[in-house]
Every structure is written in C-alpha cells, then in structure tokens.
PyMOL CGO cylinders between C-alpha atoms (Angstrom):
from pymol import cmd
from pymol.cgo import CYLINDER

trace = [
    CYLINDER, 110.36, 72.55, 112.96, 107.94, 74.56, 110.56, 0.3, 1, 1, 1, 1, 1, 1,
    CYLINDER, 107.94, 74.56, 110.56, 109.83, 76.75, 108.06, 0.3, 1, 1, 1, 1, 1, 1,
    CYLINDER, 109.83, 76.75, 108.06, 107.65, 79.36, 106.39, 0.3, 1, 1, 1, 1, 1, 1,
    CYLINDER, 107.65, 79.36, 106.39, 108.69, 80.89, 103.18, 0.3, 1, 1, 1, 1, 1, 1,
    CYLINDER, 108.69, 80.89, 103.18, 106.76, 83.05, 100.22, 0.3, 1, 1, 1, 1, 1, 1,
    CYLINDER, 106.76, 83.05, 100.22, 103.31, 80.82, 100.12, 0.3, 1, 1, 1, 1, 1, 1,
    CYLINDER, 103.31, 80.82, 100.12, 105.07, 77.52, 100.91, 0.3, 1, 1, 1, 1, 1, 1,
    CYLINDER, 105.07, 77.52, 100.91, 104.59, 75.33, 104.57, 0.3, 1, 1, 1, 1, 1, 1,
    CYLINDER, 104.59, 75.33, 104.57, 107.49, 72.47, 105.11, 0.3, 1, 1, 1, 1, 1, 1,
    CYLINDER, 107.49, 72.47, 105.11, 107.90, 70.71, 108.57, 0.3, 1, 1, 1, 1, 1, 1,
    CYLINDER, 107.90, 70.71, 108.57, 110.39, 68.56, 109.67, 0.3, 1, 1, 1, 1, 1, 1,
    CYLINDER, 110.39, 68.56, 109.67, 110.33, 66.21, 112.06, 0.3, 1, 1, 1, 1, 1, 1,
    CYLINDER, 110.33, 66.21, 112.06, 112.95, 67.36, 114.98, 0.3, 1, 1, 1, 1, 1, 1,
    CYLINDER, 112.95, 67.36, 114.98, 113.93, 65.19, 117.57, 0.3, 1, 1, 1, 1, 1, 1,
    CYLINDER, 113.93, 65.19, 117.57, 117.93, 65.92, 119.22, 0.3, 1, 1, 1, 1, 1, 1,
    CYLINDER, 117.93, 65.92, 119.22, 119.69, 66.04, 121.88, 0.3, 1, 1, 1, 1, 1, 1,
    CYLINDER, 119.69, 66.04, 121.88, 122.80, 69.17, 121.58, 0.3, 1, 1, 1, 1, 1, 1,
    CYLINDER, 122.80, 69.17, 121.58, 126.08, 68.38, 123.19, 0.3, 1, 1, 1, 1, 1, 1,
    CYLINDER, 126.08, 68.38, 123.19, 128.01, 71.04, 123.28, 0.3, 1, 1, 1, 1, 1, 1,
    CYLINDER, 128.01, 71.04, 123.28, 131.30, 72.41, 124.51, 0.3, 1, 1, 1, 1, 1, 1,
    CYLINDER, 131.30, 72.41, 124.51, 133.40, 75.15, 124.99, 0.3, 1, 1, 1, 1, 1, 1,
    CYLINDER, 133.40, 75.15, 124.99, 136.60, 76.70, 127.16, 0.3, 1, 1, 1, 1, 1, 1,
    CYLINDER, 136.60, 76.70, 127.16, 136.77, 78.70, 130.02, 0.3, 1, 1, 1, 1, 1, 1,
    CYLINDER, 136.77, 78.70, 130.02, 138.61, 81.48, 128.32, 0.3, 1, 1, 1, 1, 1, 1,
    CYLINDER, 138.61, 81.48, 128.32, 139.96, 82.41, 124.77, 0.3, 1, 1, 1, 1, 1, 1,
    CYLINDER, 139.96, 82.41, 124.77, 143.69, 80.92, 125.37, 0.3, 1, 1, 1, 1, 1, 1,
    CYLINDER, 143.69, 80.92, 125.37, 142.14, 77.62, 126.74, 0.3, 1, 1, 1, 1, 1, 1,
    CYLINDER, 142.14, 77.62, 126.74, 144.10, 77.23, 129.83, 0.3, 1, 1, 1, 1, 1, 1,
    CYLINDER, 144.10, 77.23, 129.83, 141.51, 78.02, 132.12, 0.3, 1, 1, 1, 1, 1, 1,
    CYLINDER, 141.51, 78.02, 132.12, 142.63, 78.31, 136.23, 0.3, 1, 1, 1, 1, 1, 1,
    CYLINDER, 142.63, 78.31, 136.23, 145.88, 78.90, 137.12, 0.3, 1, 1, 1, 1, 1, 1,
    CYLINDER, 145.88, 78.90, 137.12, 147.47, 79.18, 133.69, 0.3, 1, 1, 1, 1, 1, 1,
    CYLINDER, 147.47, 79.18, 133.69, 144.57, 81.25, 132.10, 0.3, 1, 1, 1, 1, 1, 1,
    CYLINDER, 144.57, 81.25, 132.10, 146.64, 84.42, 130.55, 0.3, 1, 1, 1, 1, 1, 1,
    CYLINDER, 146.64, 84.42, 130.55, 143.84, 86.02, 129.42, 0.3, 1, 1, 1, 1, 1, 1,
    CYLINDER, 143.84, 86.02, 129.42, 142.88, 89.74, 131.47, 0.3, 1, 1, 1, 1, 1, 1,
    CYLINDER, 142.88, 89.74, 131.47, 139.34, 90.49, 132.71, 0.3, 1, 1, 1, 1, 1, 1,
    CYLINDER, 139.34, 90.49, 132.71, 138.00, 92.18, 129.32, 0.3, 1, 1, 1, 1, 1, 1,
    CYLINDER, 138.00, 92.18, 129.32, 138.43, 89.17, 127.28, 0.3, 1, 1, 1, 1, 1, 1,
    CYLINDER, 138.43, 89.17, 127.28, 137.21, 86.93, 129.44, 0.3, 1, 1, 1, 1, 1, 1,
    CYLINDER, 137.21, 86.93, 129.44, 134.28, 89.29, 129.74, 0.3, 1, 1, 1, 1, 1, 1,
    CYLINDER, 134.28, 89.29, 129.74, 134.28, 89.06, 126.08, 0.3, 1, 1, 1, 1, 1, 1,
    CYLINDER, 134.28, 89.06, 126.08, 134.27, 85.62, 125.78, 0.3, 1, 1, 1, 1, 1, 1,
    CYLINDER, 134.27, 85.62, 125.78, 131.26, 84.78, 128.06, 0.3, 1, 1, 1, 1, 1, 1,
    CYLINDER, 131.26, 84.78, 128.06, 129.33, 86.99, 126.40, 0.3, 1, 1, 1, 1, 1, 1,
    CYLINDER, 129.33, 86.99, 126.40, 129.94, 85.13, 123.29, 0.3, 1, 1, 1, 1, 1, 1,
    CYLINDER, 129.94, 85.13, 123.29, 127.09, 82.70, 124.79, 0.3, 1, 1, 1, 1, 1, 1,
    CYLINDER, 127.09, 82.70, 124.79, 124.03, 84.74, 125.45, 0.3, 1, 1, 1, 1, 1, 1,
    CYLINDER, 124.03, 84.74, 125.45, 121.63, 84.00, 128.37, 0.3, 1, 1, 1, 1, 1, 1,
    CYLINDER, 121.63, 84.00, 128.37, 118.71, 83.54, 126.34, 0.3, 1, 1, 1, 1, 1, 1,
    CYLINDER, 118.71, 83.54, 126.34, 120.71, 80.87, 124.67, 0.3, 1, 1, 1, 1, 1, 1,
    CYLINDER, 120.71, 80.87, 124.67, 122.42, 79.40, 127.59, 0.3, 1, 1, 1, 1, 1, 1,
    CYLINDER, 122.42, 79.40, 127.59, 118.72, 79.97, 129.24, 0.3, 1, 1, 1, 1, 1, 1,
    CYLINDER, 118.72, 79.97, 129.24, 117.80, 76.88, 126.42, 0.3, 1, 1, 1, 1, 1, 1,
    CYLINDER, 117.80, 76.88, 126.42, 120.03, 74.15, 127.79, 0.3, 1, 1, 1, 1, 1, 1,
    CYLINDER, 120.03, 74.15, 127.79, 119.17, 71.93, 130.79, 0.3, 1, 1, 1, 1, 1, 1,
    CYLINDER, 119.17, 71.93, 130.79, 122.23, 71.28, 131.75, 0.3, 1, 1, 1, 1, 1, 1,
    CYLINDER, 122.23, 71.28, 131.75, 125.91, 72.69, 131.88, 0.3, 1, 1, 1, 1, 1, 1,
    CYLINDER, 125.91, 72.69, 131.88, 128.62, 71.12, 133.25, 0.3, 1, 1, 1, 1, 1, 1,
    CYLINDER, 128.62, 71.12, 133.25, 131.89, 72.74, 133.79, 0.3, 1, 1, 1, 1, 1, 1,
    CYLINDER, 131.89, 72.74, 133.79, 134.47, 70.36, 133.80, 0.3, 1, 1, 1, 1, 1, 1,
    CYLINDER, 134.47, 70.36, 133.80, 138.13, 71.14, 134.75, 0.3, 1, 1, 1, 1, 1, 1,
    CYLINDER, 138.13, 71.14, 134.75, 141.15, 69.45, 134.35, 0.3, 1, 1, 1, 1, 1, 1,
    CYLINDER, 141.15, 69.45, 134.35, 142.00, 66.62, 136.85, 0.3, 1, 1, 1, 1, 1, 1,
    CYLINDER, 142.00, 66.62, 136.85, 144.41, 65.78, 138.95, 0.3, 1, 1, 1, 1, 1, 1,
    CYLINDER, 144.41, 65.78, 138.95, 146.77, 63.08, 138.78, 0.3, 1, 1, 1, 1, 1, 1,
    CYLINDER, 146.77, 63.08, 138.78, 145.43, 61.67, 141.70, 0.3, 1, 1, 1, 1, 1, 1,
    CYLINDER, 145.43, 61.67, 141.70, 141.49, 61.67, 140.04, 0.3, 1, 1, 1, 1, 1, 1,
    CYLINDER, 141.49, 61.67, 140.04, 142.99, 59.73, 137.20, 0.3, 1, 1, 1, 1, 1, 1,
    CYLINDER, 142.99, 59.73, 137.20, 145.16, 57.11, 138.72, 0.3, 1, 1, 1, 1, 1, 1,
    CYLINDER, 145.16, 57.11, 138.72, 142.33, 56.24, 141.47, 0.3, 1, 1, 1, 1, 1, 1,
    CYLINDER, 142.33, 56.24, 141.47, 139.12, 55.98, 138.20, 0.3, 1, 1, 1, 1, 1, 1,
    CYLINDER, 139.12, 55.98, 138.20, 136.78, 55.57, 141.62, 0.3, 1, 1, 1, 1, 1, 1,
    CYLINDER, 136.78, 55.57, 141.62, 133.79, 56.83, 138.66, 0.3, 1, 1, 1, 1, 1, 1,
    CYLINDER, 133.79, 56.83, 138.66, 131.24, 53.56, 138.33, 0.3, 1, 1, 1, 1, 1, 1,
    CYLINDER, 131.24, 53.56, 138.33, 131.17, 51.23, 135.18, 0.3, 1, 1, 1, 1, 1, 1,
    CYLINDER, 131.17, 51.23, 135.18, 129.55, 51.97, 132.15, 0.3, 1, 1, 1, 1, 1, 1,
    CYLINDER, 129.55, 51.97, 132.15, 127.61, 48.72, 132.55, 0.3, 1, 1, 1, 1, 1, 1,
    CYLINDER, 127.61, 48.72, 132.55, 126.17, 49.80, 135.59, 0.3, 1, 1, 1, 1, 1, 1,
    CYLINDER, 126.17, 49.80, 135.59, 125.30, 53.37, 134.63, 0.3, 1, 1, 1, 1, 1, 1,
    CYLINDER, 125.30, 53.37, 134.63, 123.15, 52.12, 131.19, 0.3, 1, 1, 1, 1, 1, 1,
    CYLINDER, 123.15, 52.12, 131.19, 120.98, 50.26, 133.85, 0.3, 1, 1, 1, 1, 1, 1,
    CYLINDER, 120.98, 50.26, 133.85, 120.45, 53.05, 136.31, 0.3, 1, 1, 1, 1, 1, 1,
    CYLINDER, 120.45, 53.05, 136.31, 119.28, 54.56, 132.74, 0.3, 1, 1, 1, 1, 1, 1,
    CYLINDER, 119.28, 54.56, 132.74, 117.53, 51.51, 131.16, 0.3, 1, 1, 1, 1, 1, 1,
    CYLINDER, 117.53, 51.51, 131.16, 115.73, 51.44, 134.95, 0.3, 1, 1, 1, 1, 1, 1,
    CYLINDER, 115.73, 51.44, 134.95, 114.95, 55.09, 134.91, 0.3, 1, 1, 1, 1, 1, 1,
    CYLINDER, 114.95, 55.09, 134.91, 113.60, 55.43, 130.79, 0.3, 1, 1, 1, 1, 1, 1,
    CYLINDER, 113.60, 55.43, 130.79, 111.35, 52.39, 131.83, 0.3, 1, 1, 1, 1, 1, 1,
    CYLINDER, 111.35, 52.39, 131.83, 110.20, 54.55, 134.60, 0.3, 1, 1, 1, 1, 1, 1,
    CYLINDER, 110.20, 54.55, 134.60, 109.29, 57.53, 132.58, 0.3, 1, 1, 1, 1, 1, 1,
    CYLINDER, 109.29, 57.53, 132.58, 107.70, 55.78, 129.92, 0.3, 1, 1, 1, 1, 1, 1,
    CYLINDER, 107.70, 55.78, 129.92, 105.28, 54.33, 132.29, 0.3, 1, 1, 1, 1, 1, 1,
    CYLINDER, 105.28, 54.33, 132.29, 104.67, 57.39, 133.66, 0.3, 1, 1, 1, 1, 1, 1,
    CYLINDER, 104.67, 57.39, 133.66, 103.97, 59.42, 130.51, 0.3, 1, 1, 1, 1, 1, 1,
    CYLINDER, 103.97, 59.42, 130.51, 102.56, 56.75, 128.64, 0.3, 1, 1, 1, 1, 1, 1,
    CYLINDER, 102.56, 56.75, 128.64, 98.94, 58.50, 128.80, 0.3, 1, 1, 1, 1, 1, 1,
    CYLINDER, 98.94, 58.50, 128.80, 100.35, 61.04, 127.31, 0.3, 1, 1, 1, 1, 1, 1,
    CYLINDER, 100.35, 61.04, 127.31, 102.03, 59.52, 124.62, 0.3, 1, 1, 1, 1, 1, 1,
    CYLINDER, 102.03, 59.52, 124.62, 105.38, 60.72, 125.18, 0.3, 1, 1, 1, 1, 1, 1,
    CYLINDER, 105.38, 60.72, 125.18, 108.01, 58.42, 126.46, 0.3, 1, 1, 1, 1, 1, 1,
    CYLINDER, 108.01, 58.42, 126.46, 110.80, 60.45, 128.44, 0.3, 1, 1, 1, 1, 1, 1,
    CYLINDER, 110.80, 60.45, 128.44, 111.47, 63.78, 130.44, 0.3, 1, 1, 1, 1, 1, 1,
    CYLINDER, 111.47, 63.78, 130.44, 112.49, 65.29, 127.45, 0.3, 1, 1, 1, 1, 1, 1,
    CYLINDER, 112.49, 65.29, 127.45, 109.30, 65.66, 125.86, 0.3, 1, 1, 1, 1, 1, 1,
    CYLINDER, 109.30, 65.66, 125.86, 107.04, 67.09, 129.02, 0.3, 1, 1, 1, 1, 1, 1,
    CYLINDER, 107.04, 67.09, 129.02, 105.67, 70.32, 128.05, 0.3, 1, 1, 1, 1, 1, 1,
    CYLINDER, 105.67, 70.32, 128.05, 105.07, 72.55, 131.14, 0.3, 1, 1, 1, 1, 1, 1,
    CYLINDER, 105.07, 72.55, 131.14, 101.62, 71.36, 131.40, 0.3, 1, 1, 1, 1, 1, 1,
    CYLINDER, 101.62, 71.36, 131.40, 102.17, 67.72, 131.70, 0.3, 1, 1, 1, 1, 1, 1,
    CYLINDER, 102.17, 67.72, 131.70, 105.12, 68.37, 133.69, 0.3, 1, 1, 1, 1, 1, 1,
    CYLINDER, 105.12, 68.37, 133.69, 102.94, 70.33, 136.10, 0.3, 1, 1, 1, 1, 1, 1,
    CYLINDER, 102.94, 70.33, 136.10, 100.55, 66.72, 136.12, 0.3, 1, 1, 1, 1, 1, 1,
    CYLINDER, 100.55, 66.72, 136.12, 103.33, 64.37, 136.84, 0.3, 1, 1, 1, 1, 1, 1,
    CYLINDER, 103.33, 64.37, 136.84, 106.43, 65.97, 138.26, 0.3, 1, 1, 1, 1, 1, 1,
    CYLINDER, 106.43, 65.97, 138.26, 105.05, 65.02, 141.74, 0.3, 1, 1, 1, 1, 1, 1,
    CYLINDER, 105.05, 65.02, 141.74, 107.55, 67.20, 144.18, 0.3, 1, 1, 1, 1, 1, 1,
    CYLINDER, 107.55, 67.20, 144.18, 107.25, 66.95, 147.69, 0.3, 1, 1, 1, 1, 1, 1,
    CYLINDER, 107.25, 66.95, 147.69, 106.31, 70.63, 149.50, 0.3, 1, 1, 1, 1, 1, 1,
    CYLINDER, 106.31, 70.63, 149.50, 109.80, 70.86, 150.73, 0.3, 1, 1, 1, 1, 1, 1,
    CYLINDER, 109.80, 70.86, 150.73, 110.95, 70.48, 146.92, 0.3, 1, 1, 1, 1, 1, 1,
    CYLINDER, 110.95, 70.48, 146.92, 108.74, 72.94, 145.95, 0.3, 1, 1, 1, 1, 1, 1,
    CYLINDER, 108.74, 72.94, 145.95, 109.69, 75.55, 148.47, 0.3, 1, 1, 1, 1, 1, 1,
    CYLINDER, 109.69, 75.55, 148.47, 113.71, 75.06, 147.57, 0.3, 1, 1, 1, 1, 1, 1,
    CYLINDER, 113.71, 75.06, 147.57, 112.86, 75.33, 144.03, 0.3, 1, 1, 1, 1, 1, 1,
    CYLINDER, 112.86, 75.33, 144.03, 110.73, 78.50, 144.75, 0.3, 1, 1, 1, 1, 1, 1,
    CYLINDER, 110.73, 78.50, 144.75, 113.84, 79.94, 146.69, 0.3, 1, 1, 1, 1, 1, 1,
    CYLINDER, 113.84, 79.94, 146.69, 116.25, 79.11, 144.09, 0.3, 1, 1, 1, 1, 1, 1,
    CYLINDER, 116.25, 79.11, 144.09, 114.10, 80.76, 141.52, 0.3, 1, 1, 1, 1, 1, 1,
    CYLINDER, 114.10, 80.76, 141.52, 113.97, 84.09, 143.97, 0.3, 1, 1, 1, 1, 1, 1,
    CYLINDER, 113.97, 84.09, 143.97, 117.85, 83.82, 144.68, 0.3, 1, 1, 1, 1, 1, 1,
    CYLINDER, 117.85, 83.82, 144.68, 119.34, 83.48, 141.46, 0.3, 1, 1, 1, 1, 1, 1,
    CYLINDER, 119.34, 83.48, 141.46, 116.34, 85.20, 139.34, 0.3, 1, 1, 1, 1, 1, 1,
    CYLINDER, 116.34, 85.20, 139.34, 115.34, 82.17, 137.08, 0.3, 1, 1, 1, 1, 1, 1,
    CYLINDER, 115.34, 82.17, 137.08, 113.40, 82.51, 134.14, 0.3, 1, 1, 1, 1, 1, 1,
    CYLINDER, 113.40, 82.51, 134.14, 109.89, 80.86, 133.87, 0.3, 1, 1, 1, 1, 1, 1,
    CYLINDER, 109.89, 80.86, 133.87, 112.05, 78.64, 131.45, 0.3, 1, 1, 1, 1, 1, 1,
    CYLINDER, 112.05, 78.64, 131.45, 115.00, 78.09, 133.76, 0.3, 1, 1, 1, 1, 1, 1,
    CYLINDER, 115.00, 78.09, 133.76, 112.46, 76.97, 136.64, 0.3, 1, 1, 1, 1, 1, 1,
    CYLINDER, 112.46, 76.97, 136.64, 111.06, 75.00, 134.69, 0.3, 1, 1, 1, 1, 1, 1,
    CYLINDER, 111.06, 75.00, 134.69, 114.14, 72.89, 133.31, 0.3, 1, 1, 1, 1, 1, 1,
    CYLINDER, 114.14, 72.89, 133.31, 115.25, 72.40, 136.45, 0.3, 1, 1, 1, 1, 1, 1,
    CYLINDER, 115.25, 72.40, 136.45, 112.21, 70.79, 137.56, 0.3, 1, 1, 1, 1, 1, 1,
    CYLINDER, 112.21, 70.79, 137.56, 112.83, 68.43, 134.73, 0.3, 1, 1, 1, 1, 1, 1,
    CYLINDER, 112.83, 68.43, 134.73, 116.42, 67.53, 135.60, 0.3, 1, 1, 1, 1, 1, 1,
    CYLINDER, 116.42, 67.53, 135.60, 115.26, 67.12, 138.93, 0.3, 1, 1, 1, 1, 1, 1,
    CYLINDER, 115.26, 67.12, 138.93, 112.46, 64.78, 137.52, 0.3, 1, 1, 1, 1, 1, 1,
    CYLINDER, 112.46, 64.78, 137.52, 114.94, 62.81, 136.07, 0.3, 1, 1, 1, 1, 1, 1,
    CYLINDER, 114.94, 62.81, 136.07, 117.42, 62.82, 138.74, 0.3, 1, 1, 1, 1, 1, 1,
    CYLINDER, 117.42, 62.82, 138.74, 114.47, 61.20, 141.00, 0.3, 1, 1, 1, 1, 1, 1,
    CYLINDER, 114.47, 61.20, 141.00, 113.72, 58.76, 138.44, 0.3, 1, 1, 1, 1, 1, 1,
    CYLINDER, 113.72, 58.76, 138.44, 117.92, 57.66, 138.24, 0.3, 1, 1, 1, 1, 1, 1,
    CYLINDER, 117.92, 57.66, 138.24, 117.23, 57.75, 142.01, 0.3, 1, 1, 1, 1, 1, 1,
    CYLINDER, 117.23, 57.75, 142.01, 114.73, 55.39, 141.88, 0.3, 1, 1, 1, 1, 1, 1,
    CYLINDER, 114.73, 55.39, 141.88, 111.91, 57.38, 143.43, 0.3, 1, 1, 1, 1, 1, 1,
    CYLINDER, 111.91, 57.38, 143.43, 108.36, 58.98, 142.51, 0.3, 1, 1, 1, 1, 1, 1,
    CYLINDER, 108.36, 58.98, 142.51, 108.53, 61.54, 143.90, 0.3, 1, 1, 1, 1, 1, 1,
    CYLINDER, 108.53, 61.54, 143.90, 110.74, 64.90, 143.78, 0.3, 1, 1, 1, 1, 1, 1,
    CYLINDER, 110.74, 64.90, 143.78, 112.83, 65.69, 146.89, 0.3, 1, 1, 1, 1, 1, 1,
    CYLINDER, 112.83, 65.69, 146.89, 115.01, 68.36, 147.97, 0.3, 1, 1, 1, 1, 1, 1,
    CYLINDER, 115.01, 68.36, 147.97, 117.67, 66.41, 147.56, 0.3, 1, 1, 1, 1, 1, 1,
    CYLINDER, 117.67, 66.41, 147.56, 117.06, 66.21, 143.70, 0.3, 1, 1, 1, 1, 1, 1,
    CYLINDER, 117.06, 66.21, 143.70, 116.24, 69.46, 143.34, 0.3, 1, 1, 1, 1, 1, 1,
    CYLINDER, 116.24, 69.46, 143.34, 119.74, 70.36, 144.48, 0.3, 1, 1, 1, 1, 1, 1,
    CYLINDER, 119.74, 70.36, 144.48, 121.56, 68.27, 142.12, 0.3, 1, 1, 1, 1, 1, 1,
    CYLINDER, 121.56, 68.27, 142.12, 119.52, 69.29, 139.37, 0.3, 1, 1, 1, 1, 1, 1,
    CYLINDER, 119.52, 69.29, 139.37, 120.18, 72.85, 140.11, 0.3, 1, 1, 1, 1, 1, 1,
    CYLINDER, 120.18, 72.85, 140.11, 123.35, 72.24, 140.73, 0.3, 1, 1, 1, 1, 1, 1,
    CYLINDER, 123.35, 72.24, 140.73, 124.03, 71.05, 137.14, 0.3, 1, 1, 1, 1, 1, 1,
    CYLINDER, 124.03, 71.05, 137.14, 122.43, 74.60, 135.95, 0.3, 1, 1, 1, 1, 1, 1,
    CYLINDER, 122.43, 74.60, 135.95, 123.28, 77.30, 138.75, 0.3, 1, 1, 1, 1, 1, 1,
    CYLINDER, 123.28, 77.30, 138.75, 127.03, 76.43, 139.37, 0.3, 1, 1, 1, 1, 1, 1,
    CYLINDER, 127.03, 76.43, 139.37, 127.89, 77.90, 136.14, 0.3, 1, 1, 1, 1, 1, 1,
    CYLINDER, 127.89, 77.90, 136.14, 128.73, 81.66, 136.32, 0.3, 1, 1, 1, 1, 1, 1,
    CYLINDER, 128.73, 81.66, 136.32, 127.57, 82.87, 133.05, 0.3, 1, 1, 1, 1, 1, 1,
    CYLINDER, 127.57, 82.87, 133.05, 123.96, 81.29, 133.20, 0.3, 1, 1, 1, 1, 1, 1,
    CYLINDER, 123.96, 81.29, 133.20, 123.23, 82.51, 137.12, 0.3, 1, 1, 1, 1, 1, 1,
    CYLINDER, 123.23, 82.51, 137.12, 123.51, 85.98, 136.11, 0.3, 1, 1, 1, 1, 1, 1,
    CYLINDER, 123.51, 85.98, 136.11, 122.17, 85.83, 132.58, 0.3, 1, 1, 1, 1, 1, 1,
    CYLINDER, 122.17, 85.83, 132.58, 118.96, 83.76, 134.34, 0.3, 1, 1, 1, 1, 1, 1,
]
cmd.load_cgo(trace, "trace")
C-alpha cells in the first residue's frame, strides 16, 4: 500500500487475507424469527455496498443448524482438509513459480489469463453466468480464481464446469452481491 501525503512517499508491505462476518438482519435472528420489516432489512444490506462486496471472493451465508446437522458432524477431519490444502498450495506454487508468486491469491488478471487453463465448456458457463447475473469485469474475474482453486483442491489442471459452479456458487448465492454485481 503506497500512502501519499504533502511531498512524502511511504509503502507498506500488504499481504492479508479479510475474514469477515455479519447477520442477516439488524435483530440477528435471521429466518423464521427475523422481526425485522422489509425497510430495515433493506437498510441493512445496503450497509455493505456492491463495490465493496464486489472486492471479496467469497461469501458464505451460513445459517443456523439443525439438531440433526450437529449430532450427525458427517463434515471431514481437520487433518484431512490441511492436506487437500498442503496438496493444492504445492500445486499452485509449481504452477506460478515462473512468475514468482506462489498461490491463487496473487494472480493478477494477466497471469491468470496464462495459467487458469479452463476447458471451453468452463468458459462458456462462466460467460453465461457473467450475462445472467451482470458480473463485473472484477466479479468474473474472482470467480475464475475460486474456481482455479477449487480445481487445484480437486486435484486437477484444468478448470471444469463443475468448478466453475462451486466457485460461483460461493459468490452468486448471496442476494446482496447478485444484484449489486
């Protein structure tokens, strides 16, 4: 980050990763208990604005489970999951290496147009997602990379359809962002 100010030039280095959260409506219920009428919920999602949910790869909403969900914990084991991740980093840094970046994160649109590697039907449900719910040059774009990185947690070079629907199904499901996009 490069702050400018009178006749003086300071950058910092900036590497992060934002984790952020927030409820589905002022009183926090959310679903069937949500008391809250149409205006403030209108008021409340526009608390986030598109440009700024437009920034975020990926948004999750996550609802309260059942009883059921919890007693049955079907969800794989951490140990398992960090080497689907350990596999999939060592994947990506192989991949970028020549570039001199080391994960998905850091493609810029240009290298990410070099390596993504999506298969024509990919492409064409990416290109109809973008025309359905009107992403931004931005939006298309991160969901290229989440679907990059899907494919590499699947194991795979290249980028199917099949990726391209989870990853757009981590950024499209949520209300707010499909019709700020």
């Amino acid at each position: 980050m490069t702050i400018v100010r009178g006749q003086q030039v300071v950058a910092f280095p900036t590497r992060f990763m934002l984790v952020a959260a927030s409820n589905p409506c002022p009183c926090g219920m959310g679903e069937e208990a949500c008391r809250c009428t149409a205006a403030d919920l209108a008021r409340h999602q526009r608390r986030l604005s598109g440009p700024l949910l437009d920034r975020i790869d990926v948004l999750i909403p996550v609802g309260r489970p059942d009883a059921d969900a919890l007693r049955l914990e079907t969800a794989p084991t951490s140990a398992t999951l960090r080497e689907r991740v350990i596999e999939a980093r060592e994947r990506q840094a192989r991949r970028l290496t020549a570039f001199g970046l080391t994960c998905n994160a850091q493609m810029t649109p240009r290298v990410m147009r070099e390596v993504a590697q999506p298969t024509p039907s990919a492409l064409r449900l990416l290109y109809e997602l973008h025309d359905r719910h009107r992403l931004s040059a931005r939006g298309h774009g991160r969901v290229l990379r989440v679907a990059r990185t899907v494919a590499d947690l699947d194991g795979s070079d290249r980028i199917g359809p099949d990726h391209v629907h989870v990853a757009a199904g981590l950024r499209l499901e949520q209300p707010a962002l499909a019709a700020a996009a």
